[in-house]
N, C-alpha and C positions, 0 to 999 in steps of 0.2 A: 571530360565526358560532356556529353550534349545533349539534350530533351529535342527528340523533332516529332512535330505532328504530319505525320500523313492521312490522303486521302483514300478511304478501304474502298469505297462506294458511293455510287448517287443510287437512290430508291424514292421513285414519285415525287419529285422536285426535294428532295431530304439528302445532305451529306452527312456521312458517317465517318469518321475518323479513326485512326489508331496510333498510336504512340508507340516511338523505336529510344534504345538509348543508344547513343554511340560509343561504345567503349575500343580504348586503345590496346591493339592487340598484346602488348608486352603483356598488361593486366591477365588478357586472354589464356597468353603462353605461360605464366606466371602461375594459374589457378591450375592447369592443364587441362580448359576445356576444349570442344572439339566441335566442330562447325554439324549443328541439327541437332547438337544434345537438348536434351528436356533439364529444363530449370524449374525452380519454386519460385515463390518468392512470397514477403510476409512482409507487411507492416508494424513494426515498433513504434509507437509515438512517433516520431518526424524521420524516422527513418525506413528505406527500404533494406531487409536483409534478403538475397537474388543467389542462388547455392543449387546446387547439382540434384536432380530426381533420386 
């Protein structure tokens, strides 16, 4: 998996960013999510847990 920072926008000399992860679809087919589904996601101590609406 990968951290990429994108750019969302420029606003009055100001960039704003957003952050993607990249996950490997096996993971994907594996979970059986589907491309536009709504996710959660929650912080534990150093971890993220990312799971189905």
């Amino acid at each position: 998996m990968k951290l990429q920072k994108q750019l969302s926008r420029k606003y009055e000399g100001k960039e704003y960013a957003k952050y993607v992860i990249v996950i490997k679809p096996k993971y994907i087919e594996k979970l059986g999510w589907k491309d536009g589904e709504e996710l959660e996601a929650e912080v534990k101590g150093d971890k993220l847990i990312i799971e189905k609406d």
